[in-house]
N, CA, C and O of each residue as an XYZ file, in Angstrom:
432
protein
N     -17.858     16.308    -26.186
C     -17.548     14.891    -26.179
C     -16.151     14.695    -26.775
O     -15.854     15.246    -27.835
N     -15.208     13.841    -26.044
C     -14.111     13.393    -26.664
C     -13.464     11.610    -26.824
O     -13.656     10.646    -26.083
N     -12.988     11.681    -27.586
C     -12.648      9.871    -27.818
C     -11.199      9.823    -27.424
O     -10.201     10.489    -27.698
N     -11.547      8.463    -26.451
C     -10.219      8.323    -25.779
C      -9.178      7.951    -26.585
O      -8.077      8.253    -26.125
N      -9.177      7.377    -27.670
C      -8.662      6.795    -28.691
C      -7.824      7.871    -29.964
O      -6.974      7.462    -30.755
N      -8.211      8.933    -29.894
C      -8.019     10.396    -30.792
C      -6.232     10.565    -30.392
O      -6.015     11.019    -29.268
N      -5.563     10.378    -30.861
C      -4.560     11.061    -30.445
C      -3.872     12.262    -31.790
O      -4.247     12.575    -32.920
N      -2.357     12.765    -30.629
C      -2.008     14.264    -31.108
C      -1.544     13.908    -32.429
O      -1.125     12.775    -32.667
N      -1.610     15.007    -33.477
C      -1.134     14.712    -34.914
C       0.166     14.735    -34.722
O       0.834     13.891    -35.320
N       0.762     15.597    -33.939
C       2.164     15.817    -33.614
C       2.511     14.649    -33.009
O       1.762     13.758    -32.610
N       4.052     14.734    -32.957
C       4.760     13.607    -32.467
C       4.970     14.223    -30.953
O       5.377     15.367    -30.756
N       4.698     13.476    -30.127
C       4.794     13.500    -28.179
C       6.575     13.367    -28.230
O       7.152     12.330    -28.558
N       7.121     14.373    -27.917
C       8.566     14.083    -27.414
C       8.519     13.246    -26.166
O       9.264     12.269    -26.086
N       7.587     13.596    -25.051
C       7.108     13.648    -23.666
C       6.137     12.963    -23.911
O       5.489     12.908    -24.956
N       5.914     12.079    -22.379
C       4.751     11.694    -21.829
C       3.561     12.875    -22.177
O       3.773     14.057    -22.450
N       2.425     12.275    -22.094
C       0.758     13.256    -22.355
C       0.006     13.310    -21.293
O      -1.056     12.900    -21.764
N      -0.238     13.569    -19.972
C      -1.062     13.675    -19.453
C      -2.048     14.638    -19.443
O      -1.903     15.853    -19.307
N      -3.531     13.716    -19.667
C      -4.355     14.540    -19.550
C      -5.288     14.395    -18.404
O      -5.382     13.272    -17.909
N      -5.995     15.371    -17.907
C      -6.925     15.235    -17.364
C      -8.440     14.853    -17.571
O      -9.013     15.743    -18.200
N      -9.157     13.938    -17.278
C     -10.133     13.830    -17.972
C     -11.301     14.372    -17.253
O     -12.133     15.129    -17.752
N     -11.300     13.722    -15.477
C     -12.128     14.382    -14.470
C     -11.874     14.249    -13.556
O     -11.209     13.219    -13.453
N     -12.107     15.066    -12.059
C     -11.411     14.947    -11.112
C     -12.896     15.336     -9.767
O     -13.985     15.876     -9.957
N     -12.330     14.824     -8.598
C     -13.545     15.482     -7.475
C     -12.574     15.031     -6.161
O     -11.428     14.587     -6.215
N     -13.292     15.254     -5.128
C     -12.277     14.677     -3.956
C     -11.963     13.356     -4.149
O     -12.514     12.347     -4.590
N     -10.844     13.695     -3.655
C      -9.529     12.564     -3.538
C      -9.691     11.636     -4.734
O      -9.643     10.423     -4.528
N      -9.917     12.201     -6.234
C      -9.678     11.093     -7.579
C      -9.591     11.706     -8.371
O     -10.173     12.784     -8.248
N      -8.919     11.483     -9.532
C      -8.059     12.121    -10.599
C      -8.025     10.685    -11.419
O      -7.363      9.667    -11.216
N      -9.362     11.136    -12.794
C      -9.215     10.174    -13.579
C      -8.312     11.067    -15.076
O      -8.532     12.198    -15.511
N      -7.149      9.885    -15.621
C      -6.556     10.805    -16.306
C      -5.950      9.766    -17.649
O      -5.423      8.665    -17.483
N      -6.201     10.491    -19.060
C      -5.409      9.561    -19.956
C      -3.789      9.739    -19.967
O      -3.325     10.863    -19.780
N      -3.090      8.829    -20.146
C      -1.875      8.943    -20.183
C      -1.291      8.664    -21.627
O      -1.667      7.545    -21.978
N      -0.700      9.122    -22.355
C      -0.406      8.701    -23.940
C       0.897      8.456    -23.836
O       1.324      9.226    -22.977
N       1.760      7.790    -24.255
C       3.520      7.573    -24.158
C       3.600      6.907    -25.015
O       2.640      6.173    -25.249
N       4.845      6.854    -25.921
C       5.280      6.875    -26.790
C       6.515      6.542    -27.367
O       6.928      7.160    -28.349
N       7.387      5.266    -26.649
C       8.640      4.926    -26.473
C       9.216      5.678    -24.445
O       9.871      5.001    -23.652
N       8.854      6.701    -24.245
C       8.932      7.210    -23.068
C       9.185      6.183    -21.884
O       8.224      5.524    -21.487
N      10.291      6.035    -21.369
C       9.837      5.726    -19.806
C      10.298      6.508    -18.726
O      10.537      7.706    -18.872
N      10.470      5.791    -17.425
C      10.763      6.502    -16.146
C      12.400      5.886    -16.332
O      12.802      4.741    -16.539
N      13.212      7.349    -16.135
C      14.190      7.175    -16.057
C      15.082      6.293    -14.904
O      14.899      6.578    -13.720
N      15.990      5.284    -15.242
C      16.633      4.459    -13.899
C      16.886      5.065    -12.749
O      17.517      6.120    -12.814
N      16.736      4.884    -12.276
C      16.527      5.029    -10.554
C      15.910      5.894    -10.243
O      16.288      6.410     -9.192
N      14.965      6.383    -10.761
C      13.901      7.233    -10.697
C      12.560      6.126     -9.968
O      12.727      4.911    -10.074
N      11.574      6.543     -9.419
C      10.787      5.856     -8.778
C       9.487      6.547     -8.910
O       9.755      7.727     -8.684
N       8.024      6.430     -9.193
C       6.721      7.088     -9.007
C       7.141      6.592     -7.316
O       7.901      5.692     -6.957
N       6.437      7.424     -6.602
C       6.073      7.234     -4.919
C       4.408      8.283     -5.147
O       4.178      9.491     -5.213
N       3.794      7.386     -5.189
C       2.365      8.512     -5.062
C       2.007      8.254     -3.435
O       2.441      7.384     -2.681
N       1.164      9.211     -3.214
C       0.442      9.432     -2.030
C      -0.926      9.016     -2.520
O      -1.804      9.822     -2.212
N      -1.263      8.136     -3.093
C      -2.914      7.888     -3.658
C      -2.638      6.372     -4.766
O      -1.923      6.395     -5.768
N      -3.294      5.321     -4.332
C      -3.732      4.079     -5.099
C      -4.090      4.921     -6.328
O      -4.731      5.952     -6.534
N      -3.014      3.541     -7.462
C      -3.363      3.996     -9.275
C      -4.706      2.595     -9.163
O      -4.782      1.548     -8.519
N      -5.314      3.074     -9.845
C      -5.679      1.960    -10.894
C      -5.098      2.276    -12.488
O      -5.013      3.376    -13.034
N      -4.832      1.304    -12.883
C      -4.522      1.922    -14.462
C      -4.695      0.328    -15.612
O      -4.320     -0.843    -15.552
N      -5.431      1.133    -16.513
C      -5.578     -0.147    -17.374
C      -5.046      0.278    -19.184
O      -5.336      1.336    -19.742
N      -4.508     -0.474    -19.598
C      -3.929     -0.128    -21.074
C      -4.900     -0.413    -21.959
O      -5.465     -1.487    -21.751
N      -5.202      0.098    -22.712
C      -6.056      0.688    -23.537
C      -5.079      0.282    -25.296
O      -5.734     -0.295    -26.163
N      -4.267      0.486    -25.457
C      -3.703      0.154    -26.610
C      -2.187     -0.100    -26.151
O      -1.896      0.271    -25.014
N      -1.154     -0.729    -26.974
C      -0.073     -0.683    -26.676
C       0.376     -1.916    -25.857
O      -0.406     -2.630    -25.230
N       1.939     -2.122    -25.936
C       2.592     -3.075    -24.675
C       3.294     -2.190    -23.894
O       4.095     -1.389    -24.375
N       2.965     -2.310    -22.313
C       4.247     -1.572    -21.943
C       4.598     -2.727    -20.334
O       3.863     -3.672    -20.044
N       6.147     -2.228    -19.322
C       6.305     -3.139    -19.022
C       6.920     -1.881    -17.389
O       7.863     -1.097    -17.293
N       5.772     -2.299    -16.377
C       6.088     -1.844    -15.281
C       7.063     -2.551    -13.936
O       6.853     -3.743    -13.712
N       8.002     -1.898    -13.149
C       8.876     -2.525    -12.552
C       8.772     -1.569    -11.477
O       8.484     -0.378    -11.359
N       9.279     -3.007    -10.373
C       8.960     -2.646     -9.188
C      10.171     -2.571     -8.371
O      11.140     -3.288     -8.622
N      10.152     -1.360     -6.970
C      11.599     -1.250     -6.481
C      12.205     -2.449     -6.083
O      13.426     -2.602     -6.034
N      11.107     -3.574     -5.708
C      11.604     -5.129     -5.460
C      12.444     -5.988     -6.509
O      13.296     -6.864     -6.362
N      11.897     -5.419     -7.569
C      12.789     -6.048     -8.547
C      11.502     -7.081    -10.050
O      11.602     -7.316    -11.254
N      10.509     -7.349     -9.002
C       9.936     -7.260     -9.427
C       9.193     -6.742    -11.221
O       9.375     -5.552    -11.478
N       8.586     -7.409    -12.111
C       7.936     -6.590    -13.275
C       6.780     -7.346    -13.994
O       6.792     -8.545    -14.272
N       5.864     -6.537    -14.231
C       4.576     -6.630    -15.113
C       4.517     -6.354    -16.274
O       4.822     -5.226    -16.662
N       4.097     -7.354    -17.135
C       4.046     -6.930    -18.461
C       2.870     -6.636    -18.898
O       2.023     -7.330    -18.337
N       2.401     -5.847    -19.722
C       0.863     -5.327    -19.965
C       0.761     -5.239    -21.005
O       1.637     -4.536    -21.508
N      -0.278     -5.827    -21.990
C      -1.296     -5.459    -23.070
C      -2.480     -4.942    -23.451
O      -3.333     -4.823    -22.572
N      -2.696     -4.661    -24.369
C      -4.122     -3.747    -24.496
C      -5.112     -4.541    -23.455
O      -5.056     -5.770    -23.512
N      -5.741     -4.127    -22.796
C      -6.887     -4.677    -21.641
C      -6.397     -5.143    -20.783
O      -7.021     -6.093    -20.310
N      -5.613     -4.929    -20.385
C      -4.594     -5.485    -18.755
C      -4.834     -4.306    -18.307
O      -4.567     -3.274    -18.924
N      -5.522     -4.380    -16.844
C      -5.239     -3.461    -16.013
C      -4.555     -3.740    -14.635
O      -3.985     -4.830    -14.656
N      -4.458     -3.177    -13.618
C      -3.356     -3.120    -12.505
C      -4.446     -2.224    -11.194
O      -5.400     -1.517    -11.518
N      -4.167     -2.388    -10.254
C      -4.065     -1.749     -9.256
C      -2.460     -1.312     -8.469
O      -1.957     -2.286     -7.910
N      -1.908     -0.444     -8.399
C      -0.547     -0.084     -7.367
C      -0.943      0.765     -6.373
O      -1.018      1.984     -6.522
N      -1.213      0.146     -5.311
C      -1.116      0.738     -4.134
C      -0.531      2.034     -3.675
O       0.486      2.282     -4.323
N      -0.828      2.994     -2.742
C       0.131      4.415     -2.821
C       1.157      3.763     -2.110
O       0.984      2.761     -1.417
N       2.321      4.394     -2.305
C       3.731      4.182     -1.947
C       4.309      3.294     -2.447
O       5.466      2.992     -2.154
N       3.451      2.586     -3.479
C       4.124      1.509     -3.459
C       4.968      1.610     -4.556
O       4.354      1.570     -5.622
N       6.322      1.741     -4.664
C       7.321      2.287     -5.378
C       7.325      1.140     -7.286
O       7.325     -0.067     -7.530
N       7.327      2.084     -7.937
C       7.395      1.811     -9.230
C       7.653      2.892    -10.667
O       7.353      4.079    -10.797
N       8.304      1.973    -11.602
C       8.639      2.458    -12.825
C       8.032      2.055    -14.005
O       7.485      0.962    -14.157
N       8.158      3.256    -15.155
C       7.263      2.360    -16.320
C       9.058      2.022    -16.911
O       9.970      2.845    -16.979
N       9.088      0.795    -17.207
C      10.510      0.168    -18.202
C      10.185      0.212    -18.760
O      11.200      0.827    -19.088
N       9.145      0.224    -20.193
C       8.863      0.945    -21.171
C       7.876      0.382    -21.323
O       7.372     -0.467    -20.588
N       7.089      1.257    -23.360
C       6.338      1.664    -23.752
C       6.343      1.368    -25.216
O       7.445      1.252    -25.750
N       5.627      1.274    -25.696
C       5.599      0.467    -27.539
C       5.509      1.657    -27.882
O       4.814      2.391    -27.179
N       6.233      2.248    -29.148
C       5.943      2.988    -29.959
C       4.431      2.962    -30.750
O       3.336      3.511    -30.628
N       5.091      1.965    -31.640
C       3.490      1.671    -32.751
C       3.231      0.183    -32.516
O       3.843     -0.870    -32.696
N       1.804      0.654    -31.934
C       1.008      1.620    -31.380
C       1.697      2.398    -30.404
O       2.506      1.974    -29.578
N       1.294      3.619    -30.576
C       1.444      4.264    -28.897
C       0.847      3.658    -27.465
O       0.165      2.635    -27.515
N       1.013      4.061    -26.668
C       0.129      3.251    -25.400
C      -0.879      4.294    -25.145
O      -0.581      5.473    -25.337
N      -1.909      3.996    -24.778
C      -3.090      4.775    -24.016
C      -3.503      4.498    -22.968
O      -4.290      3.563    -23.113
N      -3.405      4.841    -21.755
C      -3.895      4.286    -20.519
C      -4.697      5.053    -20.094
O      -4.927      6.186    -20.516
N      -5.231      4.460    -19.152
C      -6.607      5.220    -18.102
C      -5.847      4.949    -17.050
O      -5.158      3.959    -16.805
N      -6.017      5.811    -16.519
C      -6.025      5.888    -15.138
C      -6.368      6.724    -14.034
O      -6.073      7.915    -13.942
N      -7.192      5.849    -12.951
C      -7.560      6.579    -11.968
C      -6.881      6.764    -10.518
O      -6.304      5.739    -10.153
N      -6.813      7.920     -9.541
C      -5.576      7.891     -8.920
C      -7.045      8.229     -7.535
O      -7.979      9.004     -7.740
N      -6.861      7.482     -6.341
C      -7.922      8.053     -5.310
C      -7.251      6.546     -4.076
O      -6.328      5.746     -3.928
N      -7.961      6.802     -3.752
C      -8.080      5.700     -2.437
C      -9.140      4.676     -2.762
O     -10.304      5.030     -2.951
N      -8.805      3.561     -2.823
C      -9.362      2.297     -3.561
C      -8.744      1.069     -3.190
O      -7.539      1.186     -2.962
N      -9.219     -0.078     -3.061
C      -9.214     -1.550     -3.068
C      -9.444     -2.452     -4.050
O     -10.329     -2.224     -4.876
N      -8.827     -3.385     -4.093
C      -9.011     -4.365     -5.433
C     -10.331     -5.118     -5.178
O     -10.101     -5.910     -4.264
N     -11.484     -5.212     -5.540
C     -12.506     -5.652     -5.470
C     -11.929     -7.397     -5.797
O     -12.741     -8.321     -5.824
């Protein structure tokens, strides 16, 4: 058994991805960050719908439109695959903790 909430004693230079569980086509995974973002003009392009919900932390996602979302602890998101995006950042203290699941999915 592990708590999603546990984090590293060490200091994360880097993003944390972990894996938590996976089966066809889904990949549920914690993400820990830590001031970290996606560097400018850098872009996620996945081949697979995120869901992702924040768990602790503020952080603030942007879109190739120009577009941006701001997120707090219990905000979650759906991003579509392809659909081009960046994290603009990430709160230190707290760190951020996210969930996220990566598969083929619809916003209920």
């Amino acid at each position: 058994m592990a708590n999603i909430f546990n984090l590293p004693q060490e200091s994360i230079p880097l993003e944390l991805f972990e894996a938590l569980a996976s089966g066809d086509d889904i990949l549920i995974e914690r993400i820990i960050s830590s001031g970290q973002i996606t560097p400018e003009g850098q872009w996620y392009d996945q081949t697979t719908d995120e869901w992702v919900i924040l768990l602790q932390g503020e952080a603030e996602i942007a879109y190739l439109d120009g577009s941006r979302q701001q997120l707090r602890a219990g905000d979650h998101i759906l991003i579509p695959a392809h659909h081009k995006h960046r994290v603009a950042y990430t709160s230190i203290e707290p760190a951020c903790i996210w969930l996220a699941v990566h598969g083929r999915m619809q916003a209920a």
